[in-house]
C-alpha positions in Angstrom: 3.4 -0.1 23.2 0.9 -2.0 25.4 -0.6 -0.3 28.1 -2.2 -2.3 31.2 -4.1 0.8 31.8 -6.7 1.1 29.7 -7.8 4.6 30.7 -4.6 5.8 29.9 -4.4 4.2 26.4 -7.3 5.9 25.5 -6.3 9.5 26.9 -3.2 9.2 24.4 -5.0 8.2 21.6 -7.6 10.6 22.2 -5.1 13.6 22.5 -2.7 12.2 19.6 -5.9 11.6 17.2 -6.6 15.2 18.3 -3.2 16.3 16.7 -3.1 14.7 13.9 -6.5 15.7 13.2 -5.7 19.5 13.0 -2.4 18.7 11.2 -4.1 17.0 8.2 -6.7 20.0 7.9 -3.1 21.8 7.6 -2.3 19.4 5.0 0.2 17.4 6.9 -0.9 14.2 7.3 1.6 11.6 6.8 4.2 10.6 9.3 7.0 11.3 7.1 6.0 14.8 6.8 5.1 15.1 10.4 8.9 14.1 11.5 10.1 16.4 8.8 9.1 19.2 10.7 9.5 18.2 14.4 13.0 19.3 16.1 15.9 17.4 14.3 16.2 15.4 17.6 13.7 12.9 16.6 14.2 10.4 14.0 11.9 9.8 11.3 11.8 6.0 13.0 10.9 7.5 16.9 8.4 9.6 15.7 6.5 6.6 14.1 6.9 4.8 17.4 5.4 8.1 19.2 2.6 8.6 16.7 1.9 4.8 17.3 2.4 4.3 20.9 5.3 1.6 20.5 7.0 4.4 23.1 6.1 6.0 26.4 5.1 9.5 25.2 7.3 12.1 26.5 6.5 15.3 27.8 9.1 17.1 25.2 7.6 15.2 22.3 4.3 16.0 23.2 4.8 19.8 23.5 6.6 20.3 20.0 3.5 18.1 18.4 1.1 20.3 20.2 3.2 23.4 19.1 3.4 22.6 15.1 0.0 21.7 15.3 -0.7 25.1 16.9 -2.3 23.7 19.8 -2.4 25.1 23.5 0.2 22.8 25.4 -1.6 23.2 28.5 -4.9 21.4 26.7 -3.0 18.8 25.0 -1.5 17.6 28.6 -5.0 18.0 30.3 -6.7 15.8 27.2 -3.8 13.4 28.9 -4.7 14.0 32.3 -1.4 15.5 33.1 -2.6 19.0 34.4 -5.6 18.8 37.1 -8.9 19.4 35.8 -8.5 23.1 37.8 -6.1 24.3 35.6 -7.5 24.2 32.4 -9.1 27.0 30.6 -13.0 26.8 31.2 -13.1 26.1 26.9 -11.0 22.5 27.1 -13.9 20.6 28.0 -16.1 21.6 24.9 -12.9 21.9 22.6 -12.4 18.0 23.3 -15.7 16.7 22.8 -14.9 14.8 19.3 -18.3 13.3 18.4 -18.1 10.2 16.4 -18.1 11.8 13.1 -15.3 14.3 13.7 -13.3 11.1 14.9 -13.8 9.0 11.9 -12.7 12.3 9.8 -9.7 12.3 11.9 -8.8 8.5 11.1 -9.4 8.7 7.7 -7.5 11.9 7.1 -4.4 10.3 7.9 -3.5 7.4 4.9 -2.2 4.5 7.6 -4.9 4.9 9.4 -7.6 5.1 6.6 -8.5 1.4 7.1 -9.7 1.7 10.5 -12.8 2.8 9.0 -13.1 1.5 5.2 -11.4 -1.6 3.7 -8.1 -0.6 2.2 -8.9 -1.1 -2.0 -7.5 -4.5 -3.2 -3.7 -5.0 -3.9 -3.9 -4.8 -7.6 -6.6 -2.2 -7.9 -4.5 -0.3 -5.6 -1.3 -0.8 -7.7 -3.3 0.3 -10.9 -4.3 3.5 -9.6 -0.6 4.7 -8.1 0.7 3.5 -11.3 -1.8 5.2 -13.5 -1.5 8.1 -11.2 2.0 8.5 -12.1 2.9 10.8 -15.0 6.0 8.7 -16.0 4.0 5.1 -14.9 0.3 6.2 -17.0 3.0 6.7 -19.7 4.3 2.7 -20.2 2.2 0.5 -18.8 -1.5 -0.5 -19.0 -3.5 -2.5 -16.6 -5.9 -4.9 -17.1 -7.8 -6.4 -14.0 -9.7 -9.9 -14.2 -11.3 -11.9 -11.4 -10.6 -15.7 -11.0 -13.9 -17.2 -10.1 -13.7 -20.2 -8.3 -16.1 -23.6 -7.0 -18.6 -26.1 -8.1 -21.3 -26.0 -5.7 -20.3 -22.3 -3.7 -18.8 -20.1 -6.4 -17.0 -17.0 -5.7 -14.3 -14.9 -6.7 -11.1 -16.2 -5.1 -8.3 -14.0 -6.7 -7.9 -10.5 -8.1 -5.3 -10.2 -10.7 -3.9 -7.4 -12.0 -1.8 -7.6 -15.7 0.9 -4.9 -16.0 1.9 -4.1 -19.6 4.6 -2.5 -21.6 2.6 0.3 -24.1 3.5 -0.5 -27.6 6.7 1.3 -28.3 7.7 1.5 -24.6 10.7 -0.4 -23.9 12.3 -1.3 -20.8 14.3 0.8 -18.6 17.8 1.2 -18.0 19.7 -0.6 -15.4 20.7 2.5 -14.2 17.7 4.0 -14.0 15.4 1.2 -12.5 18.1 0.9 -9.7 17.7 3.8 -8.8 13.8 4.0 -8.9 14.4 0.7 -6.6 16.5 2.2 -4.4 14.0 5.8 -4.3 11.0 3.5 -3.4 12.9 2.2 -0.3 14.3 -1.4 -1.6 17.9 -1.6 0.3 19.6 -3.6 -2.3 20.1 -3.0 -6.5 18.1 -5.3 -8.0 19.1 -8.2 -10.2 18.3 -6.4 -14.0 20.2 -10.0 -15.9 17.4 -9.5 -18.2 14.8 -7.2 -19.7 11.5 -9.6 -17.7 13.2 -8.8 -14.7 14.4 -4.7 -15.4 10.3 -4.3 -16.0 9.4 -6.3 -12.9 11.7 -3.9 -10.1 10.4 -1.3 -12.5 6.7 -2.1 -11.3 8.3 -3.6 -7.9 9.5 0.6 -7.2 6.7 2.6 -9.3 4.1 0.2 -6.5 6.1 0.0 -3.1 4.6 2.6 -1.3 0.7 1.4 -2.7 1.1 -1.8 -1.7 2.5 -1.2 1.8 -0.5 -1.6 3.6 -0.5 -4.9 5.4 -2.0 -7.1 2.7 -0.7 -10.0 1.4 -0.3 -10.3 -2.5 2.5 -12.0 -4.9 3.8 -11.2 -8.5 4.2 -14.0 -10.9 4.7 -14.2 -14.3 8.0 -16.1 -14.9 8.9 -17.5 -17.9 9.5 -21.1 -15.9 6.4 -20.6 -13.9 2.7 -22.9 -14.2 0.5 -22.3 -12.1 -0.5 -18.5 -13.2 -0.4 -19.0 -17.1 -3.6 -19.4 -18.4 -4.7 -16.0 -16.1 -2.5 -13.8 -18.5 -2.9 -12.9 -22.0 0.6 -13.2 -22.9 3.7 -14.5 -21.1 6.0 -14.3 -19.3 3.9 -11.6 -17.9 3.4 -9.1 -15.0 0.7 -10.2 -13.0 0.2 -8.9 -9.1 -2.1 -11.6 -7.4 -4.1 -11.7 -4.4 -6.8 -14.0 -2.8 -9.9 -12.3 -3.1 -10.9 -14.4 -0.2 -8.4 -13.7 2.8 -5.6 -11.9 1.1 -6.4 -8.7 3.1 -7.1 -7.4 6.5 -11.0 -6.1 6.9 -12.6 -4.1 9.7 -16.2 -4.9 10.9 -19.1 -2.5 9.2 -20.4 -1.2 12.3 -22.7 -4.3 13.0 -21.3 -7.3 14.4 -23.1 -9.8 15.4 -22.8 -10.9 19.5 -23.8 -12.1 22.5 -23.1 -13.0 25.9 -19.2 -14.4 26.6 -18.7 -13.9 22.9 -15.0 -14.8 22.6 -12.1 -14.0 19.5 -12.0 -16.9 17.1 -8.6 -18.1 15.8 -8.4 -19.9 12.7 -5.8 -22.0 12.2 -4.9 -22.8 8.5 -4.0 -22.4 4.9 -5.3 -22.6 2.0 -4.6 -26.3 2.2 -6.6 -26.8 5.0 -10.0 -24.2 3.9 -7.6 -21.5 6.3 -9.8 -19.0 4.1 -13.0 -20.2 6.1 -12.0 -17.3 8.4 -12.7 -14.4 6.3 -15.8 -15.8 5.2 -16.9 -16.6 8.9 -16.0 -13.0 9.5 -18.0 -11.4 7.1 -21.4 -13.9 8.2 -20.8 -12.4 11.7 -19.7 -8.6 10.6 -16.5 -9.4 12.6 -13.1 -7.4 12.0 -10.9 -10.1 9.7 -7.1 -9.8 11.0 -4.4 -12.1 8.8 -1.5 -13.1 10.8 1.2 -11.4 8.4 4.5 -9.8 8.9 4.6 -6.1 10.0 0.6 -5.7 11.1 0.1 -4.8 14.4 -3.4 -4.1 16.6 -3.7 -0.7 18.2 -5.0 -1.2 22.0 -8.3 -0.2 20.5 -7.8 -4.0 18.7 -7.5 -2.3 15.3 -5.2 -3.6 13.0 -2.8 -1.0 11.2 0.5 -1.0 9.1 4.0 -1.6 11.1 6.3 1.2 10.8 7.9 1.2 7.4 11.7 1.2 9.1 11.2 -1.4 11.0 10.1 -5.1 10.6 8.0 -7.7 12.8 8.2 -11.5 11.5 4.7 -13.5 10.9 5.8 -15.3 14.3 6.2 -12.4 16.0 3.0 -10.3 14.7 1.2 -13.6 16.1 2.8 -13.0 19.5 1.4 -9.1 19.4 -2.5 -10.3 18.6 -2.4 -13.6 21.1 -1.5 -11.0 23.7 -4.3 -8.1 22.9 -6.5 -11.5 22.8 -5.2 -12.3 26.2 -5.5 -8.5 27.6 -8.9 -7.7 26.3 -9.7 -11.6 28.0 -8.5 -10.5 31.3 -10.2 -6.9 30.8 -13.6 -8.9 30.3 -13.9 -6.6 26.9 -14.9 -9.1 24.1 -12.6 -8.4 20.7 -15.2 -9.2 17.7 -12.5 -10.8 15.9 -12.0 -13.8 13.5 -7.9 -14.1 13.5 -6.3 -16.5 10.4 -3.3 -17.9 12.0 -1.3 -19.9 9.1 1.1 -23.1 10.2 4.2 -20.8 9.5 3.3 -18.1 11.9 4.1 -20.5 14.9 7.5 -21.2 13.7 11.0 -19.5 13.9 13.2 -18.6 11.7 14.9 -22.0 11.4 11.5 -24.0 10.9 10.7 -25.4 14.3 7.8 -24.2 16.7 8.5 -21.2 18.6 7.7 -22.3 22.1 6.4 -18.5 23.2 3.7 -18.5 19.9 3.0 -22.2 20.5 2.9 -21.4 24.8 0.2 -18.1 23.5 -1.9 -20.6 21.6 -1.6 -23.4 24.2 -3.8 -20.3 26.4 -5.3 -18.3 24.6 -9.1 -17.4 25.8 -10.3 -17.0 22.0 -12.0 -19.9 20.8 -9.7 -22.1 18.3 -11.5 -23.4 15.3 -9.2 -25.8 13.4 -9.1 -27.9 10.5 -6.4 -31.4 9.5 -5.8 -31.5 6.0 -5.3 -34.4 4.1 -2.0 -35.7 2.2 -3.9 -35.2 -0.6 -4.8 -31.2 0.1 -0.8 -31.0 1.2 0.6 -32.3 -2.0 -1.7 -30.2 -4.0 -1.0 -27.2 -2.4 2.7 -28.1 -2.2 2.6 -28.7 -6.3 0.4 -25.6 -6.9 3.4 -23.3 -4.9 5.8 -25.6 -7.0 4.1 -23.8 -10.3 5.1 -20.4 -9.2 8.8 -21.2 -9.1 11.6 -22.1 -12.1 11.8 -26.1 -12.5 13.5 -27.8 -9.9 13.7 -24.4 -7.5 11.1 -26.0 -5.5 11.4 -29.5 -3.6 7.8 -30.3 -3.2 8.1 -33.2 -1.0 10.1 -31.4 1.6 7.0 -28.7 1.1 4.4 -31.4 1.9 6.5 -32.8 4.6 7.3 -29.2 6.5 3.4 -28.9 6.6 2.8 -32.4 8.0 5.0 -32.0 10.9 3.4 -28.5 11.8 0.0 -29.6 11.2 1.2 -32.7 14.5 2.9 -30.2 16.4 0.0 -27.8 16.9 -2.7 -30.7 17.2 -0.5 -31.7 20.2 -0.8 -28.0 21.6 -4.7 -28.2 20.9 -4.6 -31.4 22.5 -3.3 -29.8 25.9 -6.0 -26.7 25.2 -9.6 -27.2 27.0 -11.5 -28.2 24.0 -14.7 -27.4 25.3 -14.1 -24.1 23.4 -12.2 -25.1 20.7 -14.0 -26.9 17.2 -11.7 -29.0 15.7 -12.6 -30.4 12.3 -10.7 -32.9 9.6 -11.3 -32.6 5.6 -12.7 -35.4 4.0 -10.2 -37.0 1.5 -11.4 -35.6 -1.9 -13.2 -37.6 -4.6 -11.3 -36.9 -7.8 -7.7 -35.7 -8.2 -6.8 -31.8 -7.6 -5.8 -30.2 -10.7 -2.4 -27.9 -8.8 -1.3 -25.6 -12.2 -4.4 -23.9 -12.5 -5.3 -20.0 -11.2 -8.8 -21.1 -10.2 -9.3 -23.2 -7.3 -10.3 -26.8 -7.6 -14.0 -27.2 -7.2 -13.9 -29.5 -4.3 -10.9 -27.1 -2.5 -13.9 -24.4 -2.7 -16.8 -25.8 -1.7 -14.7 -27.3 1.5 -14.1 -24.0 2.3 -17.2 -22.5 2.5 -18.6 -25.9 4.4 -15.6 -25.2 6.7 -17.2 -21.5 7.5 -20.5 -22.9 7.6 -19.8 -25.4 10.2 -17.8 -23.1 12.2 -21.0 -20.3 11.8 -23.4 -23.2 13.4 -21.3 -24.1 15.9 -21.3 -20.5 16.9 -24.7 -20.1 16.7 -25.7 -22.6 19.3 -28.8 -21.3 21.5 -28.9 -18.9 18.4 -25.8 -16.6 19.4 -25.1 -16.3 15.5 -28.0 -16.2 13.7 -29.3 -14.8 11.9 -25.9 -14.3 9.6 -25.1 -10.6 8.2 -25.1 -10.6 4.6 -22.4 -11.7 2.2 -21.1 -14.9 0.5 -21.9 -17.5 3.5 -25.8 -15.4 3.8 -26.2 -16.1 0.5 -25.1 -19.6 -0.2 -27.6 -20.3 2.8 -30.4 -22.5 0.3 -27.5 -24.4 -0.7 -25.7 -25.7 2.2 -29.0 -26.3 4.1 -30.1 -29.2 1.1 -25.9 -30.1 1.2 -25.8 -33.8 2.7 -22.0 -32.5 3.3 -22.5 -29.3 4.5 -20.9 -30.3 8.0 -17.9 -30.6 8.4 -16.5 -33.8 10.3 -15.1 -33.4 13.7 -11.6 -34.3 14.5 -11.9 -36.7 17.8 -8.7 -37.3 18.3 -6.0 -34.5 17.3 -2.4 -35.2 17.7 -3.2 -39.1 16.3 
């Protein structure tokens, strides 16, 4: 829930950090456990909405969370401002004086909200560990993590992949049984066990779900069909969970961002056809949160970014809608958001493919800066082909792929060509000079060192009169050397978007 009162948004978060703060030092600290042992009245669902603000918060709700966390009622209400000042005990005052420290104990006591103040571990390191922290799981598989390194001139890890494996003499569960680990770990439907590949993969799929529900985006592959993933496993078909090292996850700032005066929110707009991973790398350079546009994030009104309630599910399109409007609030507040946002094609579309004229009106006036990049047909047939390799021959029609991604690429250069473009840096790729190989896990040289160029370009265009420099440390710092003595370290504008 959005408040327009931003005195009041921070009175109920102050007072429900407070609560959940003394729950965890009871030991409860999920929101599963806390519902478990509120009144039967509330649902395990309006309790999440509650604990994250999505609803008004009641008095009722308020007094049986003060009570299990053994907490005055009276001084929970008056950290809300619903008692006068007067009629508080003389000890409130001191007894809500969280300093900084005790409020970063407090967030990162509570697992959802653990990110707010440390990166959440990758998706495959994270998988490992629940997995090998399972007694049945540490029992079957093994894990073996590689990093796929990626770039000719501006090298850098671009994936993380995690290998699950069968232990020799383990064999594969079941169908009984791995339906109903599926159906345990939250999955609605039984899973399709037609063979043993796929009664190991829901196996991993439940033995991972709650690890891996986190807001980051990540994919399994492995299929026996599949391309583009092969030559990353030591055997296949395989079990390999992949994320882009790059931009696959959400990241908060460090504490040190850099700024200056009518510093605005930067949306990216892009994939990885188009150097979309520019963003994160930009981020990092200015010590900015990172936020990927994926389904079920959401901002807090502090402009954090935190997991969507488990029950419930928010599209790409409609996650897009939640940030362009914090964007637009903490605009209108006059509060600058030190946030670089990656906003892919798809996330401006409904469900049925076309624009959705609400995310495209929210881009259309959005105060954040809009940093965009055209792709080539070249870039959009190699990503299309790559995404081809991850599916079972002829499950993919890669022409209809490459046109999709055309037709959105026109439609939003014709919203950024309604935008005020003083604010707005709109670039094109260059076509590139040999042939992108598509079936590979590492990234085409060229793809690469466009992307950092991309971030560079975008970093220099933020630092005119010097508001971005000097950069924080990180891949763009150190790759400085280099693109200072690149002849094609800048990026070529885009004069003309739409034609």
């Amino acid at each position: 829930m959005s408040h327009p009162d931003p005195e009041r948004a921070t009175r109920e978060l102050t007072a429900i950090n407070w609560c959940l703060d003394v729950l965890a030092k009871q030991g409860i600290s999920s929101k599963a456990e806390i519902a478990r042992r509120l009144p039967a009245r509330y649902s395990a669902s309006a309790v999440a909405k509650y604990l994250n603000r999505e609803r008004g918060l009641s008095p009722e709700f308020v007094r049986d969370l003060a009570v299990l966390a053994r907490l005055p009622v009276a001084e929970v209400f008056g950290a809300l401002g619903w008692l006068p000042a007067e009629e508080l005990p003389r000890t409130v005052l001191t007894d809500l004086a969280h300093d900084a420290v005790s409020a970063l104990r407090a967030l990162a006591a509570v697992p959802d909200l653990a990110s707010f103040v440390r990166p959440a571990p990758p998706a495959p390191t994270a998988a490992a560990q629940a997995l090998l922290s399972d007694e049945a799981g540490r029992e079957r598989f093994s894990v073996l993590l590689t990093q796929v390194v990626s770039g000719r001139r501006y090298r850098t890890a671009t994936n993380l992949v995690g290998e699950f494996a069968l232990r020799p003499g383990a064999r594969p569960l079941a169908a009984e049984k791995v339906t109903r680990l599926a159906l345990e770990a939250g999955f609605d439907q039984v899973p399709d066990l037609s063979d043993e590949h796929a009664a190991v993969r829901w196996e991993l799929l439940a033995r991972t779900a709650n690890a891996l529900s986190d807001g980051q985006e990540y994919s399994w592959q492995g299929g026996a069909g599949h391309l583009t993933w092969r030559t990353a496993a030591t055997g296949w078909p395989s079990h390999l969970l992949v994320q882009d090292s790059v931009a696959g996850q959400q990241r908060p700032s460090t504490g040190m961002p850099l700024t200056w005066p009518q510093a605005r929110t930067v949306v990216v707009i892009g994939g990885r056809e188009s150097a979309g991973p520019a963003a994160a790398l930009l981020a990092e350079a200015l010590d900015w949160q990172f936020v990927l546009i994926r389904p079920n994030v959401e901002v807090t009104p502090g402009g954090r970014v935190r997991t969507y309630p488990s029950d419930l599910t928010r599209s790409r399109t409609h996650t897009w809608i939640h940030v362009a409007r914090h964007i637009q609030h903490r605009g209108d507040q006059g509060v600058p958001w030190h946030t670089v946002v990656l906003l892919r094609p798809d996330a401006l579309t409904s469900p049925g493919g076309a624009i959705h004229p609400y995310a495209a009106e929210l881009l259309e006036r959005t105060p954040a800066s809009v940093v965009y990049v055209r792709p080539t047909g070249e870039h959009l047939s190699w990503w299309a082909t790559r995404n081809a390799g991850n599916h079972d021959h002829g499950r993919y029609d890669t022409e209809r792929a490459v046109n999709r991604l055309r037709t959105l690429y026109a439609s939003i250069e014709e919203i950024l060509r309604r935008r005020d473009g003083a604010r707005d840096l709109l670039l094109r790729l260059p076509r590139p000079a040999r042939a992108l190989a598509p079936h590979t896990p590492e990234l085409p040289g060229e793809v690469m060192d466009q992307t950092a160029r991309v971030a560079w370009t975008a970093a220099r265009w933020l630092s005119r009169e010097g508001r971005a420099d000097p950069l924080r440390p990180g891949a763009l710092s150190g790759w400085r050397r280099l693109l200072a003595a690149d002849p094609d370290a800048a990026v070529p504008r885009l004069t003309r978007p739409g034609r």
